[in-house]
N, C-alpha and C positions, 0 to 999 in steps of 0.2 A: 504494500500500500504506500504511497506518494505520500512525506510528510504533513504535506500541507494539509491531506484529506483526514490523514489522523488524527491532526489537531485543531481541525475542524470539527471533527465527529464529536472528537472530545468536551470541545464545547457543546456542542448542541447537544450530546447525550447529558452534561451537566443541569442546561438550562432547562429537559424536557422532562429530569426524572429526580433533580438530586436541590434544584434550585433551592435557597431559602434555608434550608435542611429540616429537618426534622423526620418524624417516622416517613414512611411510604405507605399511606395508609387507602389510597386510591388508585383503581386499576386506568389505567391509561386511556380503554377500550369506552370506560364510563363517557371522558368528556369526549372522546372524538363521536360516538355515537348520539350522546344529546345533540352535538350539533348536527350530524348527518339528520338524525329523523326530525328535527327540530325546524330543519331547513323549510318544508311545505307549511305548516304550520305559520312559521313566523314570515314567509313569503305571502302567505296567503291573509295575515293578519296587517300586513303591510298593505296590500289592494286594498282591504277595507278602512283601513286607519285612513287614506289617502285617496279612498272612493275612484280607484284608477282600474279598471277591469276589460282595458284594454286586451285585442290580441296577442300585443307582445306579453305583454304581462303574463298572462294566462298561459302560455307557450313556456316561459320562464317557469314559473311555478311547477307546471307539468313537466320541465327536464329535469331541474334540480331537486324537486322534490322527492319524484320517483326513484335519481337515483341514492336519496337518502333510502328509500326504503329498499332500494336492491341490497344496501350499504347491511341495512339492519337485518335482512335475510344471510347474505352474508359472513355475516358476523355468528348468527344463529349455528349455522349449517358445518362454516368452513373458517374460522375464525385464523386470524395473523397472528402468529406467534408474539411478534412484535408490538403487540398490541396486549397482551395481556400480564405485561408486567406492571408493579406494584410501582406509584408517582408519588412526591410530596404534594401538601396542597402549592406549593409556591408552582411546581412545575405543572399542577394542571390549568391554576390561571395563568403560566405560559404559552400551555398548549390551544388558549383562545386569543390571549394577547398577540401572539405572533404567528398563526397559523389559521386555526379553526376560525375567529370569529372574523378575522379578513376577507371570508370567501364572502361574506354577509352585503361586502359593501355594493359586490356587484347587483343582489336584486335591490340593496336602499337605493340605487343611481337610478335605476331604469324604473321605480316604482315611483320615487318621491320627484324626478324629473318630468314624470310622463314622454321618454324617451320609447318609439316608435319604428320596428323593423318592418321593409317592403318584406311579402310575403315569400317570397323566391328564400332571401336571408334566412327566414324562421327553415324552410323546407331545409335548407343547406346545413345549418345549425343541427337542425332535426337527424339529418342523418349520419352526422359527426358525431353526433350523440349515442346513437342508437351501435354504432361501431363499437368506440371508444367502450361504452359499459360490457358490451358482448367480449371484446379482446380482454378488458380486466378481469371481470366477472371467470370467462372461460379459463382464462392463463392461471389463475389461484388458485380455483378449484382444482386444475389439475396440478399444481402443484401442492395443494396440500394432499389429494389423495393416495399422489405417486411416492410421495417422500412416507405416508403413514405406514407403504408397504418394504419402500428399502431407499435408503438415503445413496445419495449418491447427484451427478449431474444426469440434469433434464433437458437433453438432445430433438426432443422429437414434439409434434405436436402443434402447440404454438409458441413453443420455444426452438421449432426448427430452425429458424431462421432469422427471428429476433432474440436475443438472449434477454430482456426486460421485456418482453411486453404488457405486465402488467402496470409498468409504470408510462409508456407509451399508452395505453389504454387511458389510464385516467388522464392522463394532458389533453387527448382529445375529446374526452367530455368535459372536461374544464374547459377549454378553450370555444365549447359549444354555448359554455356560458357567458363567456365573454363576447362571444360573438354575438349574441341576444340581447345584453348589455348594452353594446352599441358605444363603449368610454373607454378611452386609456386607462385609467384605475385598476380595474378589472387585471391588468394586462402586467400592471408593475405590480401585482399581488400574485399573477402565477410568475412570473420571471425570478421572484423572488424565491419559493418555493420548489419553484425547477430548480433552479441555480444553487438556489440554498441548502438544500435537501435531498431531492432525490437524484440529481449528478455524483455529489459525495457518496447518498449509500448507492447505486450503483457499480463506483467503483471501487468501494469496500468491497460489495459481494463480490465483481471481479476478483479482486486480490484473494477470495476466499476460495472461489470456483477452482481458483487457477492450482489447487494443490490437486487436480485430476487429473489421469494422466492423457483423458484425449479433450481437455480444455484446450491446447495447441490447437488441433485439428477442427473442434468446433467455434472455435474464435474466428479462425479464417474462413469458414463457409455463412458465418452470422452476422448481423450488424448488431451496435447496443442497443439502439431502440428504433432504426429499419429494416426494415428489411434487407439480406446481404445484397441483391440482386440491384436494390435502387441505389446502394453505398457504391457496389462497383461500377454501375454507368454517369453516378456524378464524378469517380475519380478517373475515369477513364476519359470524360470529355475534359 
């Protein structure tokens, strides 16, 4: 692993589990899930607070909502390991301060603005969406079924050929929201999170992968979060 990402991790695993100190008396899973399911609720509390029950709006509600409850199915079925470890309270009001409760600002923009997408947009959104949740949704599940029966690397499937796709998955249903949105904001809160977050453990896991012995061989037929096929025709042109 690259210094820089270890002492990045470092941090961020301080500020999301140990912050403040005291016991760990909160699983992790609790605040990221209030705010996944919490999301249609407080979207849809929003249209009323502010009597706005536009298209767009209702279009927003129905992605982001939904995919809180795919979130919460989820979680039910096939839960993240990474997700069920024990938080201080200082690091779960981190885990909204700087993460969770950020995603919020994208439906206050487009509800409290009365911001407006041509319909083509919603459709385009719509199906970035419907992608994005099928590739995350899919890519877990199989990876937590396959690892319950033998640990090891996950070559095949939807890991053929992207070695993240679970994390490609959700940028594209994030990004479906910000495209609903219709605002910069939206944009410097995922850039922040890509950037911040999931690039570092990506290439944690790398560095973790790579104790396999045909990690070589699957590194060179996959991309981290393309497909190999469209990595090798950008690097070829």
């Amino acid at each position: 692993m690259h210094p820089w990402v270890a002492r990045w991790r470092a941090l961020t695993d301080e500020l999301s589990t140990d912050f403040l100190g005291g016991p760990r008396v909160i699983r992790l899973a609790w605040s990221v899930n209030l705010q996944k399911g919490g999301t249609l609720p407080f979207v849809l509390a929003l249209m009323a607070w502010f009597d706005n029950w536009t298209p767009t709006a209702w279009t927003y509600a129905a992605l982001h909502g939904s995919y809180g409850l795919c979130w919460l199915v989820k979680d039910a079925v096939f839960p993240d390991p990474n997700f069920e470890r024990k938080i201080t309270v200082g690091a779960a009001l981190n885990s909204w301060l700087l993460v969770l409760g950020l995603y919020w600002i994208a439906p206050v923009l487009l509800v409290v603005q009365r911001r407006e997408q041509p319909p083509a947009v919603l459709a385009a959104a719509t199906v970035l969406y419907v992608l994005g949740v099928v590739l995350m949704m899919g890519s877990d599940a199989q990876k937590f079924f396959v690892l319950k029966v033998k640990r090891g690397l996950i070559t095949d499937g939807f890991f053929a050929r992207v070695r993240h796709p679970n994390y490609l998955g959700e940028m594209m249903l994030y990004a479906s929201f910000a495209v609903v949105a219709g605002h910069w904001a939206p944009w410097l809160v995922l850039a922040w999170v890509w950037l911040g977050l999931f690039v570092p453990n990506m290439l944690a896991k790398e560095a973790s992968m790579a104790r396999y012995p045909e990690w070589a061989a699957y590194r060179a037929r996959s991309g981290m979060v393309l497909p190999a096929l469209v990595v090798r025709r950008k690097s070829a042109g």
